[in-house]
C-alpha positions as CSV (number, residue, x, y, z in Angstrom):
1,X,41.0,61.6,-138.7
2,X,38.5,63.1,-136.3
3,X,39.0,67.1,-135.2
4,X,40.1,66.8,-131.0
5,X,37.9,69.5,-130.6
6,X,35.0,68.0,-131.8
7,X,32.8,66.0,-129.3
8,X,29.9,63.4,-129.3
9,X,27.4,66.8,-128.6
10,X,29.0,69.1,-130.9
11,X,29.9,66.3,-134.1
12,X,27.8,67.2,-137.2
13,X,25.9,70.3,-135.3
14,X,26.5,73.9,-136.4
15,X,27.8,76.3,-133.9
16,X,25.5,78.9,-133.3
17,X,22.5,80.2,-131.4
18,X,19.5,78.6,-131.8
19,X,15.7,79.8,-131.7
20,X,16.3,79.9,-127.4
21,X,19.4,81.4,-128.2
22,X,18.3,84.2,-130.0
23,X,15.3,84.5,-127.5
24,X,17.7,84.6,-124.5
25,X,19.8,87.6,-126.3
26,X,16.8,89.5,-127.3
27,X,15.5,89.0,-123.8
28,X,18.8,90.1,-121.9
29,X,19.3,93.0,-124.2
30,X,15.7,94.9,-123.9
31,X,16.1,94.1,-120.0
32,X,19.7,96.1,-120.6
33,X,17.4,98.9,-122.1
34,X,14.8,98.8,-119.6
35,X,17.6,99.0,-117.0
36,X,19.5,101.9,-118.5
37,X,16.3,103.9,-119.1
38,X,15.6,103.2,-115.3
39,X,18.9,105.0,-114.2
40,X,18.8,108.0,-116.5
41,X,15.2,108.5,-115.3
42,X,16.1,107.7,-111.5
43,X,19.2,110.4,-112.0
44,X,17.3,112.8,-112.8
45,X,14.6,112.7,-109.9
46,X,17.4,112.8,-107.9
47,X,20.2,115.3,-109.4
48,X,19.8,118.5,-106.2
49,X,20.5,116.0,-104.0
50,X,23.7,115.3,-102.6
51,X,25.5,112.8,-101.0
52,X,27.2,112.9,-97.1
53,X,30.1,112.0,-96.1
54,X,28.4,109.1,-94.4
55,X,27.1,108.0,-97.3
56,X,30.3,108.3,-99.4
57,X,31.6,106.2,-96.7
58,X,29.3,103.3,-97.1
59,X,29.1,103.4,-100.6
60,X,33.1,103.1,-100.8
61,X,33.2,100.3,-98.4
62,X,30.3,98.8,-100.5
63,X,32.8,98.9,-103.6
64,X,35.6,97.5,-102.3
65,X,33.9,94.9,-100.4
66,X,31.8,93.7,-103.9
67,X,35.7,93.6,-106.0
68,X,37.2,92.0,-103.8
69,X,34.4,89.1,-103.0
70,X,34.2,89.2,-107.1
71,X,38.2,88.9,-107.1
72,X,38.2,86.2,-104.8
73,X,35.7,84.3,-106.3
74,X,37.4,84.0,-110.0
75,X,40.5,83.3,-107.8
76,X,38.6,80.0,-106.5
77,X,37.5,79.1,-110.1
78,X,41.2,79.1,-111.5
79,X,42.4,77.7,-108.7
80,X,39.8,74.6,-109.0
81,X,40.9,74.7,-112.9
82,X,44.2,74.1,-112.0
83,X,43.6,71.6,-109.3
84,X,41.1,70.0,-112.5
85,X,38.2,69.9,-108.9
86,X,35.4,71.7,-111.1
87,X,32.9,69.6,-112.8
């Protein structure tokens, strides 16, 4: 009897990353290390400078406004799931 979870793409292929795979990871992770490196540097150059209230303000607003578009964004994707409307 054939495994339900098995496909017609996946039938007699290993799991796992491939050569793009493994180029995709490698790629993603030194861009993580570039980026990281970026911000300790970029804290630094700017560490006697403070904030206003102004900008506290905007950078609250900015925030909330990016969780809740995130929120309601996965909200949309289970709600397509469940209405079985994604692709």
């Amino acid at each position: 009897m054939q495994d339900p979870n098995e496909n017609e793409i996946t039938r007699g292929r290993p799991l796992g990353l491939g050569g793009w795979g493994w180029f995709a990871v490698t790629a993603l992770v030194v861009l993580l290390a570039v980026a990281i490196w970026y911000c300790i540097h970029a804290w630094g150059e700017v560490a006697g400078n403070g904030i206003s209230s102004t900008g506290w303000v905007f950078l609250v607003l900015g925030v909330v406004l990016t969780v809740l578009v995130g929120g309601g964004l996965m909200g949309l994707l289970f709600y397509s799931s469940r209405e079985g409307k994604d692709f």
